[in-house]
Structure formats: structure tokens, C-alpha cells
Backbone as numpy.savetxt, mean C-alpha at the origin, in Angstrom:
# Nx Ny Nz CAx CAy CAz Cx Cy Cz
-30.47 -15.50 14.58 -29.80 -14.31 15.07 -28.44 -14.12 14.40
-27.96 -15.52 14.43 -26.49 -15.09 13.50 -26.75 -14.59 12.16
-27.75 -15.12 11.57 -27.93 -14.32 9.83 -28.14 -12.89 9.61
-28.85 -12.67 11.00 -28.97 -11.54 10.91 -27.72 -9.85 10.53
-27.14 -10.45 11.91 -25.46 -9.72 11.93 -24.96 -10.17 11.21
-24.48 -11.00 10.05 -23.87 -11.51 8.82 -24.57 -10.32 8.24
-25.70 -10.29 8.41 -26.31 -9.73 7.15 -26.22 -8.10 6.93
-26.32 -7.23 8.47 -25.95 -6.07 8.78 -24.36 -6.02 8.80
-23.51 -7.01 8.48 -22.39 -6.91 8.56 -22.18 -6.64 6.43
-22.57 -7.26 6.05 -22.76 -7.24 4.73 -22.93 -5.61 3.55
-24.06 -5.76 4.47 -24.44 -4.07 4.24 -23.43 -3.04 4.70
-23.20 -3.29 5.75 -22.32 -1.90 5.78 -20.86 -1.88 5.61
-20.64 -3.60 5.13 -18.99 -3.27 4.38 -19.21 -3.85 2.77
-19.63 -3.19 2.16 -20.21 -3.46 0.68 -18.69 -4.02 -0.07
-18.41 -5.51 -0.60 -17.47 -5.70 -0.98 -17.23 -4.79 -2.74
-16.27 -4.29 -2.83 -15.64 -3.67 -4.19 -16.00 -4.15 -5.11
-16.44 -3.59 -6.21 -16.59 -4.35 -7.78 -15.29 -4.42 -8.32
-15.35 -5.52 -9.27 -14.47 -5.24 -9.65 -13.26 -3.89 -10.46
-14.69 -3.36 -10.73 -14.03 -1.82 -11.35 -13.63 -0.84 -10.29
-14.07 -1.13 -9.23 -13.21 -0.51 -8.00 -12.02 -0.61 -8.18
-11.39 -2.19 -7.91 -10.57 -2.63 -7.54 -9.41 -2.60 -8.54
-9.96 -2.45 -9.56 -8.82 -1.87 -10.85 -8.13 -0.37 -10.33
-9.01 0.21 -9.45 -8.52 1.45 -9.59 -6.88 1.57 -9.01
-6.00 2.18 -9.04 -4.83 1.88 -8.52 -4.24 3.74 -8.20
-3.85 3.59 -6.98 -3.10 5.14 -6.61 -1.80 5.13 -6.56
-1.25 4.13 -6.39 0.08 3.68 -6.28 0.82 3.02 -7.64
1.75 3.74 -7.99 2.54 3.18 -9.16 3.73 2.69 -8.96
4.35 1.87 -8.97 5.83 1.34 -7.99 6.65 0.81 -9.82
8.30 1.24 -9.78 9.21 0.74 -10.84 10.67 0.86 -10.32
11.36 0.03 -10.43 11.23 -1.46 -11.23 10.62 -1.86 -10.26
10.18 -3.19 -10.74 10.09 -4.72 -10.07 10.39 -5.70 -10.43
11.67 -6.12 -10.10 12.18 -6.33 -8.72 13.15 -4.91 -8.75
13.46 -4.81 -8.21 14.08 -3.22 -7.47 15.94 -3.83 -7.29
16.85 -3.23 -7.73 17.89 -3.13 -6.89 18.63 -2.19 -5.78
18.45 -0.92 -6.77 19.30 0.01 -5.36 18.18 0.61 -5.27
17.06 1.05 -5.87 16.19 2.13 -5.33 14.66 1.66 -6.28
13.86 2.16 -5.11 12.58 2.04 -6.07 11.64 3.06 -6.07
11.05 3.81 -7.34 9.81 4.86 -7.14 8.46 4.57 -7.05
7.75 5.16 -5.84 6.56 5.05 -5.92 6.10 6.58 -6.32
4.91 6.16 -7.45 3.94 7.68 -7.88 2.48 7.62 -7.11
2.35 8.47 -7.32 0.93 8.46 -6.96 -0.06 9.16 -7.74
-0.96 8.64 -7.89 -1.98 9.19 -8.88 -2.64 10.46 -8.87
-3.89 11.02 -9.49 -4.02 12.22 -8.79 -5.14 12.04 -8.40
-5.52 11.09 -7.63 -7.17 10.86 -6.65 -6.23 10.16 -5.25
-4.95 10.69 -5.13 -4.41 10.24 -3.67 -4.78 11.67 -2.82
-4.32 11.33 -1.64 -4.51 12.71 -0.55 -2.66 12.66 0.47
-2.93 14.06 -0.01 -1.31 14.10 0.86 -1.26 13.83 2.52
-2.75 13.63 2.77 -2.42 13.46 3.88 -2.14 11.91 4.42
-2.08 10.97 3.56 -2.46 9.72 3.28 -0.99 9.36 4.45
-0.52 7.84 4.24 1.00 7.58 5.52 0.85 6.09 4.29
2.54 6.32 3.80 2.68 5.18 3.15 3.89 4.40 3.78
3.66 3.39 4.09 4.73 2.38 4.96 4.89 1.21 4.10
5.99 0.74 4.24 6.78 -0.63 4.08 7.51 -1.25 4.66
6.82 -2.78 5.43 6.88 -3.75 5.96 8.20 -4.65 5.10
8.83 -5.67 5.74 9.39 -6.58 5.17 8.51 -7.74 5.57
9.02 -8.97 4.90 7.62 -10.30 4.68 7.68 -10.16 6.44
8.60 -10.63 6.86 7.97 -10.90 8.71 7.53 -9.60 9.34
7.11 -8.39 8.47 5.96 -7.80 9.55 7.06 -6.47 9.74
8.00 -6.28 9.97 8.99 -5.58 10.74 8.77 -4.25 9.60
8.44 -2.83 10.47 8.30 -1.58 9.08 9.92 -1.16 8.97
9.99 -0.98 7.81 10.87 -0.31 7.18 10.87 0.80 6.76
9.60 1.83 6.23 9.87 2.71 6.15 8.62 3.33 6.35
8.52 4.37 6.74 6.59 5.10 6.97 7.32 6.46 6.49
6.25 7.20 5.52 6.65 8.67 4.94 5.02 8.86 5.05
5.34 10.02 5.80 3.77 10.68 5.80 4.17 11.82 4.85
2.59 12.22 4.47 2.60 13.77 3.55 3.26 13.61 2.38
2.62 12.41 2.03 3.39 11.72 0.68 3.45 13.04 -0.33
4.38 12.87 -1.70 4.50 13.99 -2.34 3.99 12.65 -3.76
3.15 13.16 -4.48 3.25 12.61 -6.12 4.21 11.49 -6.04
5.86 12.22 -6.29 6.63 10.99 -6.85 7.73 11.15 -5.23
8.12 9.69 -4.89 8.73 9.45 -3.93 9.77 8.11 -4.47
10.81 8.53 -4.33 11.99 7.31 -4.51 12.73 7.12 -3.18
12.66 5.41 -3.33 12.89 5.04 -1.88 14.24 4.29 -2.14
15.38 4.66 -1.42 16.65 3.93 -1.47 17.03 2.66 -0.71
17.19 1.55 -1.66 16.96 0.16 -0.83 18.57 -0.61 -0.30
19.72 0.88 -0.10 20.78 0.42 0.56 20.51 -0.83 1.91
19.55 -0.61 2.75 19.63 -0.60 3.78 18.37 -2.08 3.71
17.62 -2.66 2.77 17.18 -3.12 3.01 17.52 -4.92 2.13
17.55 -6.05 2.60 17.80 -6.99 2.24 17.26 -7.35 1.12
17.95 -9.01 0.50 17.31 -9.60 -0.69 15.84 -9.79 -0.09
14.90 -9.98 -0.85 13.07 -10.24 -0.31 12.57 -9.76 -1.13
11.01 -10.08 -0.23 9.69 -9.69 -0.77 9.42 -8.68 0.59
8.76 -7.25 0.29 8.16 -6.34 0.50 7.16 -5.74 0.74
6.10 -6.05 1.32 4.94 -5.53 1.43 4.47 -3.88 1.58
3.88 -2.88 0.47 3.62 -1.89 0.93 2.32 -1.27 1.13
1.91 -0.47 2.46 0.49 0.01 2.76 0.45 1.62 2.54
-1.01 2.24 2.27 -1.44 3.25 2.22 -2.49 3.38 2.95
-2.65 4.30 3.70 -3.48 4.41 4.96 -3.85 5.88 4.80
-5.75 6.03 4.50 -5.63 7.69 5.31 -5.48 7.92 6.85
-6.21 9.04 6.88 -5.90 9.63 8.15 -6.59 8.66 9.29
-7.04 7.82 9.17 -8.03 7.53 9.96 -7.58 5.88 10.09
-6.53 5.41 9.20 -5.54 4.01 9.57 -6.32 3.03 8.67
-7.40 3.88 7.79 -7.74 2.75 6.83 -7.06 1.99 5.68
-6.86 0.65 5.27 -5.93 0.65 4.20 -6.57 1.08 3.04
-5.93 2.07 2.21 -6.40 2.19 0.77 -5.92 1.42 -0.43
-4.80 1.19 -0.15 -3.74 0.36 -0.98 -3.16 -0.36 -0.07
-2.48 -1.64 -1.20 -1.82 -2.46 -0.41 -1.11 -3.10 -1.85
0.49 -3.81 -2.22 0.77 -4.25 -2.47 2.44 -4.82 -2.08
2.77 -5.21 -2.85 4.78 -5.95 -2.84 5.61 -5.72 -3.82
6.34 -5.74 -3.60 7.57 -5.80 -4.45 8.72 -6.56 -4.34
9.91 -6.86 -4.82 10.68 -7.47 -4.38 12.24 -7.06 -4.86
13.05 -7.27 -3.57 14.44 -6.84 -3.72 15.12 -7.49 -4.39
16.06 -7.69 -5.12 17.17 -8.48 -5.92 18.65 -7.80 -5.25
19.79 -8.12 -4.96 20.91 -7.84 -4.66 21.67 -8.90 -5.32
């Protein structure tokens, strides 16, 4: 019985090829970042998408819905670290996910 649901679990979350996973919507510069950093976005994103950034312990720092193409984010306010950032459509799925990191 357990192989079974492994197995219907399998099927209906089909893991990515690798040529998926090349694909990238998110363009982030510099890295490491001092006062500010831009994220682009490609043109297979959706404006309706919600892009947020976490610091490493979890805590959000910034959520911009109705993303535009190019977005520059000013990192007065945020410490030396590492960064985690998500892309979510409408529906709270992650589409993207990566980091960056602050220098001061």
C-alpha cells in the first residue's frame, strides 16, 4: 500500500529535467550587493507573480507584488548576510527561489 501512494505521489509531482531547471526568470546584480541590488525579470514571468526576501533566519524583508521587468531594491536597511529570495504565483507556488549576499 505504501508503494502505491509513493507511486501516485510520483506521477503527479513529475520532478524537472534538467533543462527545466536551467530555465531562470529572475536575474539579480551585483553579487554580493552593497547599497542596492537589481532584480530583472525575464519575459516568461507574470506580473501577477509576489517576489519576497527573507533574511537567513526566515524573517521577510521585503514582498513587492505586481512585479515590474526591472526592480532595484535598496539595501540601506538591511544587514551584512546571506539573503534568500522567493517568487510565487498567484496561487503561493514557488517558481523561483534563490540568495544573495550583503557586504557592508
Amino acid at each position: 500500500m505504501v508503494g502505491f501512494v509513493l507511486q501516485g505521489v510520483a506521477q503527479n509531482n513529475p520532478i524537472p529535467s534538467q533543462e527545466e531547471r536551467k530555465e531562470k526568470i529572475v536575474r539579480f546584480y551585483p553579487n554580493p550587493a552593497h547599497s542596492e541590488i537589481n532584480f530583472d525579470f525575464e519575459k516568461n514571468y507574470d506580473n501577477t507573480y509576489t517576489f519576497t526576501i527573507y533574511n537567513f533566519l526566515g524573517k521577510k524583508m521585503l514582498e513587492l507584488q505586481k512585479i515590474n521587468p526591472k526592480n532595484q531594491v535598496d539595501l540601506s536597511e538591511f544587514l551584512r548576510g546571506v539573503y534568500i529570495f522567493q517568487l510565487k504565483d498567484k496561487n503561493g507556488r514557488v517558481i523561483e527561489t534563490g540568495k544573495f549576499q550583503v557586504v557592508k
